[in-house]
LUMDREN-113270 format. One line per 5 residues: number of its first residue (from 1); for each residue x, y, z of C-alpha. Coordinates in Angstrom, 1 decimal, decimal comma. Layout:
N
NUM	X Y Z | ...
This chain:
601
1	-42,4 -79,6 -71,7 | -39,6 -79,6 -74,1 | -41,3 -80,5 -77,2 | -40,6 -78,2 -80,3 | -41,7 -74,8 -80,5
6	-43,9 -74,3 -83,8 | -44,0 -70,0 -83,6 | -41,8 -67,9 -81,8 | -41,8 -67,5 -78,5 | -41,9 -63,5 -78,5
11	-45,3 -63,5 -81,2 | -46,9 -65,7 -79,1 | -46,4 -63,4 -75,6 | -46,9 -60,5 -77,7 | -50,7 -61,8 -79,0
16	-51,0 -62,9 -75,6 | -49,9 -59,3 -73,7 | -53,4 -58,4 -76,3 | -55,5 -57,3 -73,1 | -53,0 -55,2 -71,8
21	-52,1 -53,0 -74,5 | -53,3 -49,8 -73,7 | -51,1 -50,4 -70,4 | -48,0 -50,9 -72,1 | -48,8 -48,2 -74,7
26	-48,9 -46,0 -71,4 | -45,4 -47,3 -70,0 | -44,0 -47,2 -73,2 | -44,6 -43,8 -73,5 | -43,4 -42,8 -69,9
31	-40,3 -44,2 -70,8 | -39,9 -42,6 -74,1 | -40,4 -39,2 -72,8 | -38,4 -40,7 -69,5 | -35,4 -40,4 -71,8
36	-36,1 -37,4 -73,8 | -35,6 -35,4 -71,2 | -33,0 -37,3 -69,9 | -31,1 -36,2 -73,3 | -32,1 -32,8 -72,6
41	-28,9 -32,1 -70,2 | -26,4 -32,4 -72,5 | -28,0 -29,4 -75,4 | -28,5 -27,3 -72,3 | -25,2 -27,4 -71,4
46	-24,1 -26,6 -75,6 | -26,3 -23,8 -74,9 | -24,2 -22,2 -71,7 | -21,4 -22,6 -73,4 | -22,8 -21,2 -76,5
51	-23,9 -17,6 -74,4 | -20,3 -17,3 -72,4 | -18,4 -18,1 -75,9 | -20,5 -16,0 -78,1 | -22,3 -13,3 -75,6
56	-24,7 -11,3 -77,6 | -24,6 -13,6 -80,6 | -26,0 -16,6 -78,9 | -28,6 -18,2 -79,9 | -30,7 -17,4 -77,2
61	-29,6 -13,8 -77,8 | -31,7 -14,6 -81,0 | -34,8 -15,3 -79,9 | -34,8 -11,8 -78,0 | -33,1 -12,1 -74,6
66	-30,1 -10,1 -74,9 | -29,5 -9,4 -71,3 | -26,4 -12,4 -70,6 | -27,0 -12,7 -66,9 | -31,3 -13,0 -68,3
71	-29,8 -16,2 -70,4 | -28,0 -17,4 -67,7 | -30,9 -17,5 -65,6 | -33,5 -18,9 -68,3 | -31,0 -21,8 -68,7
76	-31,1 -22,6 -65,1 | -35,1 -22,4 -65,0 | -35,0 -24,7 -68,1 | -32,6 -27,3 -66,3 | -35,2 -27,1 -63,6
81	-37,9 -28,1 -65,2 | -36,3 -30,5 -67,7 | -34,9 -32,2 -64,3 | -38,2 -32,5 -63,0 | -39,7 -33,9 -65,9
86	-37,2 -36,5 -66,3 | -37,4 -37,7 -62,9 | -41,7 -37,8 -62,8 | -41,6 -39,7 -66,3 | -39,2 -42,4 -64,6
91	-41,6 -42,5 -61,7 | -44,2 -42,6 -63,9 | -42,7 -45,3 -66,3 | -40,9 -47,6 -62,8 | -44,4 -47,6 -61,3
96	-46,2 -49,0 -64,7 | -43,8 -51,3 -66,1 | -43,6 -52,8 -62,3 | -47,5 -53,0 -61,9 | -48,2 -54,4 -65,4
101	-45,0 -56,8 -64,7 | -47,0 -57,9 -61,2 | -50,3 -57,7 -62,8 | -49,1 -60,6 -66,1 | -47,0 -62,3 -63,6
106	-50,0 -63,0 -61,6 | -52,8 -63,2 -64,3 | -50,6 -65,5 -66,3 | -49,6 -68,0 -63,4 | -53,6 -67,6 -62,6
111	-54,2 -68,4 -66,2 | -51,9 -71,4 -66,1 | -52,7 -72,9 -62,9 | -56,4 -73,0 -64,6 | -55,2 -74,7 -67,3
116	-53,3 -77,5 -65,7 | -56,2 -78,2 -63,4 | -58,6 -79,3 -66,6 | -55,8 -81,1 -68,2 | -56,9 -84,9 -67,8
121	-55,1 -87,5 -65,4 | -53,3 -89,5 -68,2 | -51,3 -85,8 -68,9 | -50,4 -85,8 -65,4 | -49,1 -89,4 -65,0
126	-46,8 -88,2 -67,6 | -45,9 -85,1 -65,3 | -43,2 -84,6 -62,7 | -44,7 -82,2 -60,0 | -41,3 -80,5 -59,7
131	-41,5 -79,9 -63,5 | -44,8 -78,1 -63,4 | -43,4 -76,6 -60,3 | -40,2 -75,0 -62,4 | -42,8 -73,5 -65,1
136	-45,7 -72,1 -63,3 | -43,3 -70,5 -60,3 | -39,7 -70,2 -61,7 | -40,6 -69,3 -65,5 | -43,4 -67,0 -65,1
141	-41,0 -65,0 -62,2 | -38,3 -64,9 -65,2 | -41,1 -63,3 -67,4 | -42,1 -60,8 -64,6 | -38,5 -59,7 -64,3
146	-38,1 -58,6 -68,0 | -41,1 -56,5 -68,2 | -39,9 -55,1 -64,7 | -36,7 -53,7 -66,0 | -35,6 -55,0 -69,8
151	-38,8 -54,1 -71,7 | -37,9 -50,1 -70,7 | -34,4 -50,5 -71,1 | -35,2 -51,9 -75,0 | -37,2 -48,9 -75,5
156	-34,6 -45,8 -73,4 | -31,6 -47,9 -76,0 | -34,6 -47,2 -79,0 | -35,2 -43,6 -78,0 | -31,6 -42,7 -77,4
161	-30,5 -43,9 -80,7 | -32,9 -42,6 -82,9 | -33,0 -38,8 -81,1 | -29,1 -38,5 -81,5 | -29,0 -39,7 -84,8
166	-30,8 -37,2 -85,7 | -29,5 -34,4 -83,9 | -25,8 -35,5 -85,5 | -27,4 -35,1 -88,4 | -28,5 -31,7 -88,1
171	-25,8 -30,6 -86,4 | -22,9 -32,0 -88,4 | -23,6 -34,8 -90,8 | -19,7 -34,6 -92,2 | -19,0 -35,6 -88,1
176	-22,0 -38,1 -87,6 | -21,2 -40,9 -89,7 | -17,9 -41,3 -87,6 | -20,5 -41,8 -84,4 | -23,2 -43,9 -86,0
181	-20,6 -46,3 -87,5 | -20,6 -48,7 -84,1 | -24,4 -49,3 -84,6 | -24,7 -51,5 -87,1 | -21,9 -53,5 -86,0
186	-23,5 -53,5 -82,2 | -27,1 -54,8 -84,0 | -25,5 -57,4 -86,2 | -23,5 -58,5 -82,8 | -26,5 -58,6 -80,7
191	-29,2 -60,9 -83,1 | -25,6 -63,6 -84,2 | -25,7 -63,1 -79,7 | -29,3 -63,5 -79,5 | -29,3 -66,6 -81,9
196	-26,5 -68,4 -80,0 | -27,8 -67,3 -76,4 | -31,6 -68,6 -77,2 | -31,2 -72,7 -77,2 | -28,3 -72,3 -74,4
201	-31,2 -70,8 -72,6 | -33,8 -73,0 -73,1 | -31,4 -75,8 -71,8 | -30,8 -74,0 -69,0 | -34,9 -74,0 -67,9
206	-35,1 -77,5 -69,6 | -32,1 -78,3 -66,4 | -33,9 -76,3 -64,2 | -36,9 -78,4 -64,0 | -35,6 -81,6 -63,8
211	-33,8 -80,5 -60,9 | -36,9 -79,2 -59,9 | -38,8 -82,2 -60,3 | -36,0 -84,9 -58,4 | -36,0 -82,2 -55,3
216	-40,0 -82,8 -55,0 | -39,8 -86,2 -56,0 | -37,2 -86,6 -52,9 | -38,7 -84,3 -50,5 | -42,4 -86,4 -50,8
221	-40,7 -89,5 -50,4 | -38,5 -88,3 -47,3 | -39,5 -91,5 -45,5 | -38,7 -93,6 -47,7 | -35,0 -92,3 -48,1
226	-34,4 -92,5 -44,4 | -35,8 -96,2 -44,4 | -33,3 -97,4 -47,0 | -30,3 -95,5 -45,3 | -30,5 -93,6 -49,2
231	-29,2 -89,9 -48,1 | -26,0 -90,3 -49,9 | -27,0 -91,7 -52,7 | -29,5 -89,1 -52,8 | -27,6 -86,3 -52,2
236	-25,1 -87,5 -55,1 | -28,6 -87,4 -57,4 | -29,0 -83,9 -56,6 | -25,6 -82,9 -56,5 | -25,2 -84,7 -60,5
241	-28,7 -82,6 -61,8 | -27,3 -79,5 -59,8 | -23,6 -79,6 -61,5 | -26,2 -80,2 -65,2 | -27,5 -77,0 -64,4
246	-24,3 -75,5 -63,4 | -22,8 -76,2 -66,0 | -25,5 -75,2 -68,9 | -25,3 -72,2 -66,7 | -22,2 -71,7 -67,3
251	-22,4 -72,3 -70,4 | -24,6 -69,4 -71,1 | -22,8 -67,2 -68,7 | -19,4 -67,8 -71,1 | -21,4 -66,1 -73,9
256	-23,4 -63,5 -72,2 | -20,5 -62,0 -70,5 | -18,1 -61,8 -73,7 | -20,7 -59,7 -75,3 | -20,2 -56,2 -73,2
261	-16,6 -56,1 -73,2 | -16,5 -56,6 -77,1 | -18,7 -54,6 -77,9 | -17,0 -51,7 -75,7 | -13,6 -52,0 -78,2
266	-16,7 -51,5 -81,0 | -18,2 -48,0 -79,3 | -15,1 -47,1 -78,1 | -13,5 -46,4 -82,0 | -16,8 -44,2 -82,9
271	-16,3 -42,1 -79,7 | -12,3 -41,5 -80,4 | -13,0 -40,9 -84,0 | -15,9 -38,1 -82,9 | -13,8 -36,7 -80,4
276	-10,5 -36,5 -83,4 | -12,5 -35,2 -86,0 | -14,9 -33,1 -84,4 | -12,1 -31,3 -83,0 | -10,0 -30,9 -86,2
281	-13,7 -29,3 -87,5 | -13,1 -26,6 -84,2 | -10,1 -26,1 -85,2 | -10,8 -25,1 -88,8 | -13,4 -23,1 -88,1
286	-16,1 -25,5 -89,5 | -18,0 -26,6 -86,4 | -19,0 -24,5 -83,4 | -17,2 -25,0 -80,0 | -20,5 -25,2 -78,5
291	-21,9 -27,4 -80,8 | -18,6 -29,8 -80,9 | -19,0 -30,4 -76,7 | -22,7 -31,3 -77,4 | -21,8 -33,7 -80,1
296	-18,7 -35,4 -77,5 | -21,4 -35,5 -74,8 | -23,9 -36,8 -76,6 | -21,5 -39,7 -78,3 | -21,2 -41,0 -74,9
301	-24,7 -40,7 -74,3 | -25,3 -42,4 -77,4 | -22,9 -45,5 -77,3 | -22,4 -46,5 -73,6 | -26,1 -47,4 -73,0
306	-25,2 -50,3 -76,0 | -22,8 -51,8 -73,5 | -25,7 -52,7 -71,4 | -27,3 -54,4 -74,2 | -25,7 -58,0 -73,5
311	-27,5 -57,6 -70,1 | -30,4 -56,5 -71,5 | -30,8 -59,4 -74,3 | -29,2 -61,9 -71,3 | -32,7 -60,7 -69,3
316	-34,7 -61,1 -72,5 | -33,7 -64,3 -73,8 | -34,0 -65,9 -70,0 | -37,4 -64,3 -70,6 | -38,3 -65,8 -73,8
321	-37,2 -69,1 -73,1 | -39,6 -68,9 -69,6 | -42,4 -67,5 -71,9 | -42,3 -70,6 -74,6 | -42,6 -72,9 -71,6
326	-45,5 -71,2 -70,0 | -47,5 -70,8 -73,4 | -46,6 -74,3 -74,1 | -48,3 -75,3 -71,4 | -51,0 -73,2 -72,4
331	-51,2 -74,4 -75,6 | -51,7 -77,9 -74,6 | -54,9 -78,9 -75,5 | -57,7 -80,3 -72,8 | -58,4 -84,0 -73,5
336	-61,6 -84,3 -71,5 | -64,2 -81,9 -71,7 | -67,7 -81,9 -69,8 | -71,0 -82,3 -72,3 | -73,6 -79,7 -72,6
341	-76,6 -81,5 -70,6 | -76,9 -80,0 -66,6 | -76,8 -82,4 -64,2 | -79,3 -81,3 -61,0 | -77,8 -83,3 -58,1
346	-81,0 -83,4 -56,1 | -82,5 -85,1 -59,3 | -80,2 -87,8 -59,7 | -81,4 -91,4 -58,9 | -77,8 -92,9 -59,4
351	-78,5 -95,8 -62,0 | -74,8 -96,5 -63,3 | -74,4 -98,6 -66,4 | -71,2 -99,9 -68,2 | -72,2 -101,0 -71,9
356	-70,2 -103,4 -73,2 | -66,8 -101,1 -71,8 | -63,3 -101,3 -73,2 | -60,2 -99,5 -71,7 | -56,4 -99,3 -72,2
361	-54,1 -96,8 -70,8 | -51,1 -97,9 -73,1 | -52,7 -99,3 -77,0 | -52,1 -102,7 -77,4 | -52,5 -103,8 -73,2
366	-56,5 -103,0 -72,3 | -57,2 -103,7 -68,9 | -61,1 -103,6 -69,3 | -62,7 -105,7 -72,0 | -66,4 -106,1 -73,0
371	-67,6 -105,4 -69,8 | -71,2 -104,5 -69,3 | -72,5 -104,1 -65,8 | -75,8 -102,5 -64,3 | -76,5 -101,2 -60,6
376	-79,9 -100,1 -59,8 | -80,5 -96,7 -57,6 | -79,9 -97,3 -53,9 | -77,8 -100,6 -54,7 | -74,8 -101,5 -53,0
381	-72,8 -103,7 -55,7 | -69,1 -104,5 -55,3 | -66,6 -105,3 -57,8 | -63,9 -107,3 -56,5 | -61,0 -109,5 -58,1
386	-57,1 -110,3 -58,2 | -54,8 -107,4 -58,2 | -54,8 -106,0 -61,8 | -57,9 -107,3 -62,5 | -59,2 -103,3 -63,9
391	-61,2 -102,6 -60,3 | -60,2 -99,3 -59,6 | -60,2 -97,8 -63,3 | -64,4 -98,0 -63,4 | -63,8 -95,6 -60,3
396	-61,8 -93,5 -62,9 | -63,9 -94,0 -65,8 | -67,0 -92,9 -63,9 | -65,4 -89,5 -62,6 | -64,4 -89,3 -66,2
401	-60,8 -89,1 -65,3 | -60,3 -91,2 -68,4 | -63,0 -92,2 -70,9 | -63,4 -95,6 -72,3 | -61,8 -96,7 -75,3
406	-65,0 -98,5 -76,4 | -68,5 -98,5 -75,1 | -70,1 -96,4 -72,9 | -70,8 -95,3 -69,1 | -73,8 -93,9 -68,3
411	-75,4 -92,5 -65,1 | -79,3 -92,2 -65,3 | -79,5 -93,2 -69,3 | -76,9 -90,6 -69,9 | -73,6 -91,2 -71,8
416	-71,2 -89,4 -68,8 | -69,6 -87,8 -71,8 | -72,7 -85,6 -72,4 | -73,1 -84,4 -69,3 | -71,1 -81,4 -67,7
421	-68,5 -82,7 -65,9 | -68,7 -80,0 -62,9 | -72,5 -81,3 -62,3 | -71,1 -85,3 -62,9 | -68,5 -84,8 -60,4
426	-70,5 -82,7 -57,5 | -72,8 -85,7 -57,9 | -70,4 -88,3 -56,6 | -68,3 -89,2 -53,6 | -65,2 -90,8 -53,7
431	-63,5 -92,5 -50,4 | -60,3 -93,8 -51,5 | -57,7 -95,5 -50,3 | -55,1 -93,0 -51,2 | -55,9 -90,5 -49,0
436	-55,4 -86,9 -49,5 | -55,6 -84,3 -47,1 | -54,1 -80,4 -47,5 | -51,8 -79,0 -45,4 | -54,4 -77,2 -42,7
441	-56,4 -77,9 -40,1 | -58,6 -81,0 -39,2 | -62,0 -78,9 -40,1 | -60,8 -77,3 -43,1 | -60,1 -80,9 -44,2
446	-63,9 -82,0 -43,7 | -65,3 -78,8 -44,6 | -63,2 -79,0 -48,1 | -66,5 -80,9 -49,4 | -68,5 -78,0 -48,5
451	-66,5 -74,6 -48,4 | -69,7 -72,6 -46,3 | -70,3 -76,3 -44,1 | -70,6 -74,7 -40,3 | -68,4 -76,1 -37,3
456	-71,5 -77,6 -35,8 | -72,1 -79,4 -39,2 | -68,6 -80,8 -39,7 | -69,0 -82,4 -35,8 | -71,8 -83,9 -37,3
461	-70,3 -85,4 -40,2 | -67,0 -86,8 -38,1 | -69,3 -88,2 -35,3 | -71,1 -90,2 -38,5 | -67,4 -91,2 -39,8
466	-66,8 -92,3 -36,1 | -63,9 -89,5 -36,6 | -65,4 -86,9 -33,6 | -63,9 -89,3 -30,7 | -59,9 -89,6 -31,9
471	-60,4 -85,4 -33,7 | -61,1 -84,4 -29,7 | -58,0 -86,6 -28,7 | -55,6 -84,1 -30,8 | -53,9 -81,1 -29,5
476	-56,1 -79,2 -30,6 | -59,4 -80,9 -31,6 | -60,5 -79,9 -34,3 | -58,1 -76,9 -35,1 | -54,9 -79,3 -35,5
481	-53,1 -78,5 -37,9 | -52,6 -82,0 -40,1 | -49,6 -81,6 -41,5 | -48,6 -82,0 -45,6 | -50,6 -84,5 -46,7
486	-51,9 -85,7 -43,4 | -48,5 -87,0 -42,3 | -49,5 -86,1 -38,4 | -52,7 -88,9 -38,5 | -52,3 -92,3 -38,8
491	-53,7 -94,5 -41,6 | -57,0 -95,1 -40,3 | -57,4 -91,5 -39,1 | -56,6 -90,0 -42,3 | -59,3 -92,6 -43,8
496	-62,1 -91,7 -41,2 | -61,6 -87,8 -42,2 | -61,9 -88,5 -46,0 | -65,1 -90,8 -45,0 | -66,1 -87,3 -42,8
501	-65,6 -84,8 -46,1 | -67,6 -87,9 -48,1 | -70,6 -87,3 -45,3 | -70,7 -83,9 -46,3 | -70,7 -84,0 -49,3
506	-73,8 -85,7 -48,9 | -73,8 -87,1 -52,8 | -76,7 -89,2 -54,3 | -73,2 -91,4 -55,6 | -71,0 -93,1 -53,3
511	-67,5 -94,7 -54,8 | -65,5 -96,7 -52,1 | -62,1 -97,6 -54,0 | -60,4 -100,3 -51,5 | -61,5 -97,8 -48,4
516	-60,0 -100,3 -45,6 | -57,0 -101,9 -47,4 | -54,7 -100,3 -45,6 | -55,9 -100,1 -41,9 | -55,8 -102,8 -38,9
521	-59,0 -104,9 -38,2 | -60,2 -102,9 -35,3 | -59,6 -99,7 -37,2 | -61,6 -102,0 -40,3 | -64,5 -102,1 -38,2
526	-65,1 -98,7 -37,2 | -64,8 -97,7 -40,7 | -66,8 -100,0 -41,6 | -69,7 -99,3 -39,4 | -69,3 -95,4 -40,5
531	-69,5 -96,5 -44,3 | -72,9 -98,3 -43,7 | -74,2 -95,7 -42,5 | -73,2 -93,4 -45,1 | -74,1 -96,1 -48,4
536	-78,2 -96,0 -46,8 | -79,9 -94,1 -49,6 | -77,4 -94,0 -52,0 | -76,0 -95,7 -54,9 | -72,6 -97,3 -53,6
541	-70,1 -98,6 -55,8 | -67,5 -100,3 -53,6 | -64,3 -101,4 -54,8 | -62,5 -104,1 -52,7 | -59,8 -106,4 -52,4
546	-60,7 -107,4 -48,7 | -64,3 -109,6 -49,5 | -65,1 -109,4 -45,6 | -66,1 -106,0 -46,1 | -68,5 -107,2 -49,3
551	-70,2 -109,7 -47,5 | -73,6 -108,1 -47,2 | -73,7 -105,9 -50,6 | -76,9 -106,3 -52,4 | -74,5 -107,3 -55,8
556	-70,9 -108,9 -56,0 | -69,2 -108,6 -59,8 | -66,1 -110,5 -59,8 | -63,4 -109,1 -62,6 | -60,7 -111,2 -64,0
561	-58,2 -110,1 -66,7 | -60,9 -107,0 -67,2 | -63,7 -109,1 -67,9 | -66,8 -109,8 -66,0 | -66,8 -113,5 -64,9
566	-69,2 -114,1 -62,2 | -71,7 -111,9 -60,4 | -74,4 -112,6 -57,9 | -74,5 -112,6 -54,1 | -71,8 -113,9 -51,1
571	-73,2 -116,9 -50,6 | -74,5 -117,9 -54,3 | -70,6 -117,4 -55,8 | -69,2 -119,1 -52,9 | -72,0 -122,2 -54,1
576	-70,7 -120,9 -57,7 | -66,4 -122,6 -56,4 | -65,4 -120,3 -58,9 | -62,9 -116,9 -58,9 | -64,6 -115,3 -55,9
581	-64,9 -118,6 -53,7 | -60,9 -119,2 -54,8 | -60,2 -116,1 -53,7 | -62,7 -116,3 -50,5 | -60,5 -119,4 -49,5
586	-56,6 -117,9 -50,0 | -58,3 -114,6 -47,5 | -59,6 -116,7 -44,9 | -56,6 -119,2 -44,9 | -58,7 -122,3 -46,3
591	-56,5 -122,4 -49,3 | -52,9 -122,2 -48,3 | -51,8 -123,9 -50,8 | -52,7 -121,3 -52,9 | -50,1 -118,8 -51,2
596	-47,1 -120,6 -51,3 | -44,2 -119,6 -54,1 | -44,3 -121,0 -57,6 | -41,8 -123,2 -58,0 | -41,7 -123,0 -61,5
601	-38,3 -120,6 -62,3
């Protein structure tokens, strides 16, 4: 997340603001004319005091209304309605810079969220949620809040500067130098700001999701915390990444609030040297009274918006620093892609294959080597084998969470890697034994397989998980409310609901990755009973580390060290007295020797 950025941060937003152009063409131009007419007041009031000095030889006098109490009146009429426009074009402008702000905010989290979702697993192993968390909630709401306030303020500061320029200009250029002098030094002082504030920025959201990332790490592992008396400890964690952030904070802070004062001292010498010299000019005859009080009024106008600038570029770099996180994300290309061949689920016949297979999460340590397996359509075959042994990674390499590093997995003759992965996924069912259920009810749990499933089919698939008689034994049957991550079930309930949302799904593919390895044996039983029923008709691949439950499978592969070393039924490996009938003998206590410590050192 904190790699190098190779193009600026603002290019990048700005290319990717394309679709909304024409809306912030429209806010951009409420704005502009927000401020026209909000630099209106100042030449009206030049103007009064232009009739009551010079009566009939007022400029308004000119242009045919002679009558003073007549120019008088038409002033007021034109304060009116220069009033009135100024406040609709700020209505106008605060309504669309607010609603474009909500509508990117929203499209751009949408956007993002997308994104992450097709990443591949080996991306998010490398992920802290509380990281992710920090860029698609905390940095995209720091983009919202610029275009909400500091892309109009860029522009009124624009407007204001170039419209009074030039009305110095016209009015008295001999005077107007003395005003405009602060500007450059206020520009060169705001980019050396900008280029300072920037990285001390980007270390503050760098800070911001690692304290982030420790809160969500600590708040999913609350048990654990209270089970090794770790609260202090824990709480001097936090405390150490909070006082980080506090401190590049306040770093920051040091910086962005020096600019506003300093460059104050800067405005304030162009405004005294206007108001000395443009009243010498009076005094001499060389400059209109009138014309002077417009040029003092619209100094001010002029140079104390540029005090707000620190605040302004404070908002925007925040902003840009958010932005380049997001679009970094963004940017980060999808690793696994689904193949252009259509995968009708009602057509598959479930024939898995794994051709000579080779797979390493880090290079240089492969946990699957050679390995070449076949299960016919409607087979039950387990894979079983010592812990390590690469078991649960063909479950990952057949949802195509990974793809192998040699060989190939196929499903019907087809290379997974050519089918599309939405199709190759809606064709399989995965019980695991890290089981995940949403924060919601007991039904929307089960009824995640199948969005539109009705209540009377959900019953149907829990009474087939043997789930219906301990659901009715809640609080409120079927309506209770689970809990984050299922924390309000037990073990074996949370298992018999994931077997429930595998019924519905109904797939022609069944993957059972260690589905009873954490439950007691009544518990075992019951689940297993539910998962017979569920593997008649289907291909079922089950995983296992308990070889009770293999027993009757049509097929036993037995992995060691990520290579296929013996395969056949129960009874003809346990003849074999070779890995599987070692490790039949340590599970059923005929090998105890087996389980005592190693008393090598």
């Amino acid at each position: 997340m904190s790699a190098p950025r190779p193009r600026p941060a603002l290019r990048r937003l700005v290319r990717y603001l394309g679709p909304y152009r024409g809306r912030v063409l429209r806010a951009s131009a409420w704005s502009v004319l927000n401020k026209l007419f909000d630099l209106a007041p100042p030449f009206l009031i030049g103007m009064a005091l232009d009739v009551v000095a010079r009566r009939e030889h007022s400029g308004l006098a000119a242009l045919g209304l002679s009558d003073l109490h007549l120019q008088l009146w038409a002033l007021g009429g034109l304060t009116v309605v220069v009033w009135g426009l100024e406040s609709l074009f700020q209505y106008a402008h605060g309504v669309q810079w607010r609603t474009l702000a909500q509508t990117v905010q929203h499209e751009l989290r949408l956007e993002a969220y997308r994104h992450v979702q097709q990443l591949e697993m080996a991306w998010f192993e490398d992920q802290s949620s509380g990281g992710l968390m920090a860029v698609l909630n905390d940095d995209v709401n720091q983009l919202e809040r610029f275009l909400d306030h500091g892309a109009n303020d860029l522009l009124q500061v624009a407007t204001t500067t170039v419209v009074i320029t030039g009305a110095f200009f016209w009015i008295a250029p001999e005077v107007a130098w003395m005003s405009m002098f602060p500007i450059p030094v206020i520009l060169w002082g705001s980019f050396l700001f900008q280029r300072r504030i920037a990285p001390r920025y980007a270390a503050v959201r760098q800070q911001a999701g690692l304290l982030g990332s420790q809160l969500a790490n600590n708040l999913g592992g609350m048990a654990t915390i209270k089970s090794f008396t770790a609260e202090a400890r824990e709480v001097e964690r936090i405390r150490a990444l909070s006082d980080a952030y506090r401190a590049r904070n306040r770093a920051a802070i040091r910086l962005s609030s020096a600019f506003s004062p300093l460059i104050r001292m800067v405005i304030v010498c162009g405004f005294t040297a206007t108001l000395v010299y443009g009243g010498m000019r009076v005094l001499e005859g060389a400059l209109e009274p009138s014309l002077y009080a417009v040029m003092a009024f619209l100094t001010q106008r002029l140079l104390w918006p540029l005090t707000r600038l620190g605040e302004t570029f404070d908002l925007y770099q925040r902003a840009m620093a958010s932005a380049a996180r997001v679009l970094d994300l963004l940017d980060r290309p999808v690793g696994i892609r689904g193949g252009p061949r259509r995968l009708a689920r009602a057509e598959v016949a479930g024939a898995l294959e794994f051709d000579r297979v080779g797979f390493s999460y880090a290079a240089g340590y492969p946990v699957l080597s050679d390995l070449s397996l076949r299960v016919a359509p409607g087979e039950t075959v387990a894979v079983v084998g010592p812990t390590g042994s690469g078991k649960t990674t063909l479950v990952k390499l057949l949802l195509r969470f990974y793809d192998p590093t040699a060989g190939t997995v196929c499903l019907d003759g087809h290379d997974l890697r050519e089918l599309d992965l939405g199709d190759l996924r809606a064709a399989i069912g995965l019980v695991s034994q890290d089981v995940f259920l949403f924060h919601g009810t007991v039904l929307e749990n089960i009824a995640y397989a199948r969005p539109g499933a009705t209540r009377d089919e959900v019953v149907a698939a829990a009474r087939v998980a043997e789930a219906h008689a301990f659901i009715l034994g809640l609080p409120r049957g079927y309506d209770t409310v689970v809990g984050e991550r299922g924390q309000k079930l037990s073990g074996g309930q949370r298992q018999r609901v994931s077997i429930a949302r595998a019924v519905l799904k109904d797939p022609p593919l069944l993957l059972l990755d260690e589905a009873t390895s954490a439950v007691d044996n009544e518990t075992e039983a019951l689940i297993q009973r539910s998962l017979e029923r569920l593997s008649v008709g289907r291909t079922t691949l089950v995983i296992a580390h308990r070889l009770s439950t293999v027993r009757r499978a049509d097929t036993i592969h037995v992995l060691d060290r990520g290579r296929l070393c013996e395969s056949g039924r129960h009874e003809d490996l346990l003849d074999r007295n070779g890995v599987y009938a070692a490790l039949w003998r340590v599970q059923t206590g005929a090998a105890p020797d087996l389980l005592t410590p190693d008393p090598r050192p």
